[in-house]
N, C-alpha and C positions, 0 to 999 in steps of 0.2 A: 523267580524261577525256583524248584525245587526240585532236591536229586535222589537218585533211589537204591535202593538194597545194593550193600557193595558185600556182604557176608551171605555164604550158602547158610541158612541158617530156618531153625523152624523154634518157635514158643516150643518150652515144655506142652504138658498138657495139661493146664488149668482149666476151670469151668469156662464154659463163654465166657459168661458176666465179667472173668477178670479181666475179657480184653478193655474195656471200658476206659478203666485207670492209663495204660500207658496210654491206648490212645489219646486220650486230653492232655496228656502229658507231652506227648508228640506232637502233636496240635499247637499247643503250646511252641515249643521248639519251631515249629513251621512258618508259626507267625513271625517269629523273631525271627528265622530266615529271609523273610519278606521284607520286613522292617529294614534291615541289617543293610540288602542286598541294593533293595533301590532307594538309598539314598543318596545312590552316585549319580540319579539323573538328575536331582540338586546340586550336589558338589562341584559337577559339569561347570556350569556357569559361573555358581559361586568362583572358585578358581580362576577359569578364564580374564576373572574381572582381578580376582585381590592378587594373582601372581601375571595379568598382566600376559598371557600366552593366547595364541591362534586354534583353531581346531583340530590342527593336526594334532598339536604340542597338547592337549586339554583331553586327549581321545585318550591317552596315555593311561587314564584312571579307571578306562575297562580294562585297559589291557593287561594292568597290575594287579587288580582285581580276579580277574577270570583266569591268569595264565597260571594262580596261586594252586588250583586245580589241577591243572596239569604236572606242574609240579610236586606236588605232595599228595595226588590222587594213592600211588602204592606203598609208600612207606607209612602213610593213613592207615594202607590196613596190616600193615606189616603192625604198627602203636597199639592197632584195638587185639588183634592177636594177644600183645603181650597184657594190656590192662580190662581188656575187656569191652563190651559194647557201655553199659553205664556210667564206668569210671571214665570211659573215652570222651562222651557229650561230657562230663565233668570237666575234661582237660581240652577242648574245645572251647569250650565257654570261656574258662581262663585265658585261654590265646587270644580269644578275639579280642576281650579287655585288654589287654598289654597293646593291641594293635589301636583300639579305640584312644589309646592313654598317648600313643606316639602323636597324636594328632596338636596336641600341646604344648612341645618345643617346634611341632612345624610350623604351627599356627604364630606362634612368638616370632619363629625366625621367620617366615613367610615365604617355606624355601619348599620349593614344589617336590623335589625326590623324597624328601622327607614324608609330606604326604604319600606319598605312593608308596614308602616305606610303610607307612601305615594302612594302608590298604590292603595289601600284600599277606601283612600279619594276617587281618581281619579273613582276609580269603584263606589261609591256609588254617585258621580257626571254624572257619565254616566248614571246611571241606573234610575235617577230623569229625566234626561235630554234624553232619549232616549222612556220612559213609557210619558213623554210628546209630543215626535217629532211626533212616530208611526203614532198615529193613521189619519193623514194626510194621511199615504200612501197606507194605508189599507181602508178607508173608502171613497177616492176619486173616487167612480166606484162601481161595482158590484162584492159582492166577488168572483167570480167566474172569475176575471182578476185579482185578489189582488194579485195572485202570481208575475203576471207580473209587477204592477207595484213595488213590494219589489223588484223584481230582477233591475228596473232600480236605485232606492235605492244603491239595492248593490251595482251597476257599482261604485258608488260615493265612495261608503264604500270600496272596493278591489281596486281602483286604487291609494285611500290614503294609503291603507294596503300597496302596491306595493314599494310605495316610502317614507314609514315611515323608513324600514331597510334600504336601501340604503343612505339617509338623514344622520342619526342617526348613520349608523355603519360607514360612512365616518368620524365622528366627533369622537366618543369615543369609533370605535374599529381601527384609525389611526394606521399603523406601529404596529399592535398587535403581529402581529407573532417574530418581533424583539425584543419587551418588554418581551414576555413569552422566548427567550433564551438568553437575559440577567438576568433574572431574578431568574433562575436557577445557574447563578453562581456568586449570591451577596451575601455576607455577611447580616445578620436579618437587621442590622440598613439602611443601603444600600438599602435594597427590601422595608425596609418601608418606607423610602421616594419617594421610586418610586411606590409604590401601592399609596399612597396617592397623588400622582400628576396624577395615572391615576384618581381618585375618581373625583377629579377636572374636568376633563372634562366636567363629565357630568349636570354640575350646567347652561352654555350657555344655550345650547339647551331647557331646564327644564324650564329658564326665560323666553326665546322667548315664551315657549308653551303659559306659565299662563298670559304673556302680550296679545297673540292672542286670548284667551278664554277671558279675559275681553274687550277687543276690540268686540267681536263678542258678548259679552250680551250684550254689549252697542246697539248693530245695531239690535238684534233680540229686545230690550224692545219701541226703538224706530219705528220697523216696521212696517207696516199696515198687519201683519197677523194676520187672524181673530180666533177668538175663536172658538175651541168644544166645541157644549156645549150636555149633557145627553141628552136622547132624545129616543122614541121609536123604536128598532131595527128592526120594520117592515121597517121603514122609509127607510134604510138601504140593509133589508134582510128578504125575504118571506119566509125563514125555519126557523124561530123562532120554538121552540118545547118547550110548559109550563111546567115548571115541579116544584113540591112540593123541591125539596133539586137540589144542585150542587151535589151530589154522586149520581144523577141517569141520569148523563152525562157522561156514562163509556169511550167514545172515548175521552173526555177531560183529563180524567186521564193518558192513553194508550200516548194520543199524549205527556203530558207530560213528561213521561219515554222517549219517542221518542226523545223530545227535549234535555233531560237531556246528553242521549246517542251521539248524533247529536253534540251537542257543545262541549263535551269529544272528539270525532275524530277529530275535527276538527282544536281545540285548539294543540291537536298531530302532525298534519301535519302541520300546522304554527309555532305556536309556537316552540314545539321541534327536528323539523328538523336540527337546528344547532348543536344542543345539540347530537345528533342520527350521526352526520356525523363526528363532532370530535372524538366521540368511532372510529368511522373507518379509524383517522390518517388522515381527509381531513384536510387543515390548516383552523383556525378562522376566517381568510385575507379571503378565500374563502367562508368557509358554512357562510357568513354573509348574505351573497346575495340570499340564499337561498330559505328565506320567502319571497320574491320578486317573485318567483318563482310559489312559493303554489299561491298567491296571483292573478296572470296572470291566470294559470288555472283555477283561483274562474272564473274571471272575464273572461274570454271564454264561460264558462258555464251560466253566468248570459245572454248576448250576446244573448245563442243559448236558454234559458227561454224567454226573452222576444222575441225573434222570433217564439219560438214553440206552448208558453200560451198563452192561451186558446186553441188557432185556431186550430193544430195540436195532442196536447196530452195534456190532465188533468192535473190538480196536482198529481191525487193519482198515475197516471200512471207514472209521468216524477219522480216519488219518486222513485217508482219500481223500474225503471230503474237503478238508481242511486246508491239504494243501492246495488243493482246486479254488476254493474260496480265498486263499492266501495269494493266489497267483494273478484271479480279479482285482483285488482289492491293490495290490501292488502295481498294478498295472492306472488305476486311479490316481493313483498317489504320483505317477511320474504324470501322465498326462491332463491332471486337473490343476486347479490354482489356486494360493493365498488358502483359505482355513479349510476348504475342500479338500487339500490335498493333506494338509496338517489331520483332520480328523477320518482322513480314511487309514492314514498311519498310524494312527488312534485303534482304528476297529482293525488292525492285525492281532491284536491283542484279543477279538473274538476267534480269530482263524487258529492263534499259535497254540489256545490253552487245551488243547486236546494231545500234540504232541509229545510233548513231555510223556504223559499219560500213558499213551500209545505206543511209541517207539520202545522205549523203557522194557514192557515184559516180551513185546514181541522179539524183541535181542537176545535177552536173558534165560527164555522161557528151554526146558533141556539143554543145561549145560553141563547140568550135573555137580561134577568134581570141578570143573573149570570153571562153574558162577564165582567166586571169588575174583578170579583173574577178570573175566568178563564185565564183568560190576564195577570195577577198579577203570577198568578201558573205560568204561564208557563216563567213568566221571573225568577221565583225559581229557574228555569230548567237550567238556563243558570250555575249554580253550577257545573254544571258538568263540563264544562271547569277548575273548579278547583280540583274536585277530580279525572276526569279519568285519565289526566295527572300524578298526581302523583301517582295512581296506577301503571300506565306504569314503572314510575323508580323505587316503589318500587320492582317491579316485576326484572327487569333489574340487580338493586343491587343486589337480593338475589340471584337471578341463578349467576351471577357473584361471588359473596362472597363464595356461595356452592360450587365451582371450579368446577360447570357442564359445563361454557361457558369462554370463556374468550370473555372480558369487550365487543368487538366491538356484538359480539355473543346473549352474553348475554342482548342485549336490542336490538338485531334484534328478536329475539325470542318474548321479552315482547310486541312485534305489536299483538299479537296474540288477546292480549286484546281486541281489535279490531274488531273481527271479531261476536264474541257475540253483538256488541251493532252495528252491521249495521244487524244483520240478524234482531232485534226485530226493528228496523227502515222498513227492508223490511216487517215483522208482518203486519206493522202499516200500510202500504202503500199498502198492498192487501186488509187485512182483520179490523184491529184494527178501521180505523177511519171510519167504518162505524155502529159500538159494540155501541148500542142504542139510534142510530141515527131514525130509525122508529118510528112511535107513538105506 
């Protein structure tokens, strides 16, 4: 996933040609977004296995994850106010390292909040370092192609997504399926030396991250990318619409629900696809590669956005669509079986990667004085990757606990969840973001 323009802001006036630079530099930063972001739908299991918890308990690592957002979505931009848009991604990148580096007394002690402690960091590093990158890819152009160029964005962000589980699950989900049937018949002291040397693993890869995050504040503090600086959003965009309060911007509101909704499925399809395919007896060795999977189909979609946007189909239309197709496909995913149902949860990952894209300037677009405030809401919204998620297990658990489902059943059913937050996305996409937008 990636998040958009949290600053009213427009480039000076440089030649075209210099857009060029920040953008690969942005680009850059988008990948690492990707990278960064879904490597929790590896940790998922890992965890589950080295601290020994259930899915409810294991769901926890979106939640600390995504809720980081909501949390430090405003005083993010209260920090870039004061240091500015470049120094910011500079003190971003540095957070997330500190957050990457906690991951090595959790890993020693093998103690779950700790982890999450470090997650937590790593989200509230992104979310400084991401409310700083934005607004490069949004305001280089006219909003009315802003989708297109998030979706090249994306490309950067889902091809790291692609190859963060494969990376990561070759490293510290190694030989898993072997560890989990020996591990079954050890003796407590026995299993605990072996939970603890899997715990180990995961401290390499965690070092490399926070060495490359300080290497890459080094090169972004050192670059010639130029400052946003505030600036009047005619500059920018000829639908400004004045208005006395941000609550009589009803489509801002609308879109945020939308985004909330939007980051909740989506986190489902990446994230808990591992998680969803072991209920169904696939091995670990297998659903690891999964969100590699979700990830391809983001990045098919993103492809067929910037081929389609503008030129072809709008934003509000290529939403429509989307969530019409999201609503099929989900509908699959509860009534089909065994890898049918696995890889149509796979291809929501075609439906969702237009969303982001779309939702995003249709919210934003005349807000004028209040895009700041707007931009900031809407990165609240990314919260919901941490609660729809867990709504989904708790739903999962309790039909399964009730002995209405059994276990694989019982959290094919809780997709349902699902279907309420693409239909209010489809709302949004007909009717909501256009709800007093007129003068």
């Amino acid at each position: 996933m990636q998040n958009s323009i949290t600053q009213e802001a427009v480039l000076p006036k440089p030649a075209k040609q210099s857009n060029v630079i920040p953008l690969i530099i942005i680009g850059v930063l988008f990948f690492l977004f990707g990278f960064v972001t879904w490597t929790n739908s590896t940790l998922m299991p890992y965890l589950k296995i080295a601290c020994q918890l259930t899915n409810s308990q294991v769901i926890l690592v979106t939640l600390a994850f995504y809720i980081s957002y909501a949390v430090t979505a405003f005083p993010c931009s209260w920090v870039l106010g004061k240091t500015g848009l470049k120094k910011g991604m500079v003190l971003g990148l540095l957070i997330m390292a500190v957050g990457a580096l906690i991951f090595i007394p959790a890993a020693k002690t093998r103690t779950f909040p700790l982890f999450l402690c470090g997650l937590f960091v790593i989200g509230t590093g992104l979310s400084l370092l991401q409310t700083a990158s934005n607004p490069y890819a949004t305001i280089l152009g006219p909003i009315e192609s802003a989708a297109k160029r998030i979706s090249i964005m994306g490309i950067c962000n889902k091809v790291a997504g692609a190859l963060a589980p494969l990376i990561l699950g070759a490293i510290i989900l190694k030989d898993i399926d072997a560890l989990q049937a020996r591990l079954a018949t050890m003796d407590a002291v026995a299993k605990e030396a072996e939970l603890n040397t899997l715990a180990s693993t995961v401290i390499f890869p965690y070092v490399v991250i926070a060495v490359v995050l300080v290497v890459l504040s080094v090169g972004v503090y050192f670059s010639k990318l130029p400052e946003i600086t505030p600036d009047d959003e005619a500059a920018a965009n000829d639908t400004v619409v004045h208005r006395s309060s941000v609550f009589k911007y009803p489509y801002l509101w609308l879109g945020f629900v939308a985004l909330f909704l939007y980051v909740g499925v989506e986190v489902i399809s990446g994230d808990v696809i591992q998680l969803y395919a072991n209920t169904l007896g696939i091995k670990v060795s297998e659903a690891k590669n999964f969100t590699t999977y979700t990830m391809l189909s983001m990045l098919a979609g993103y492809i067929i956005g910037i081929t389609a946007m503008p030129k072809f189909i709008n934003q509000a239309k290529a939403l429509m669509v989307s969530a019409i197709i999201a609503v099929l496909f989900t509908l699959v995913v509860i009534f089909s079986t065994g890898y049918t149902s696995v890889l149509f949860l796979a291809l929501l990952g075609l439906a969702n990667a237009l969303m982001w894209p779309a939702i995003w300037p249709l919210s934003i677009g005349g807000l004028g004085k209040f895009t700041n405030f707007g931009a900031a809401l809407l990165i609240v919204g990314i919260a919901g990757g941490a609660l729809i998620p867990k709504l989904w297990t708790m739903l999962g658990s309790y039909l399964h606990t009730d002995k209405a489902f059994a276990e694989a059943n019982a959290y094919q059913n809780a997709f349902w969840i699902m279907i309420p937050c693409y239909l209010f996305i489809l709302f949004f996409a007909v009717k909501g973001n256009k709800v007093g937008k007129s003068i």
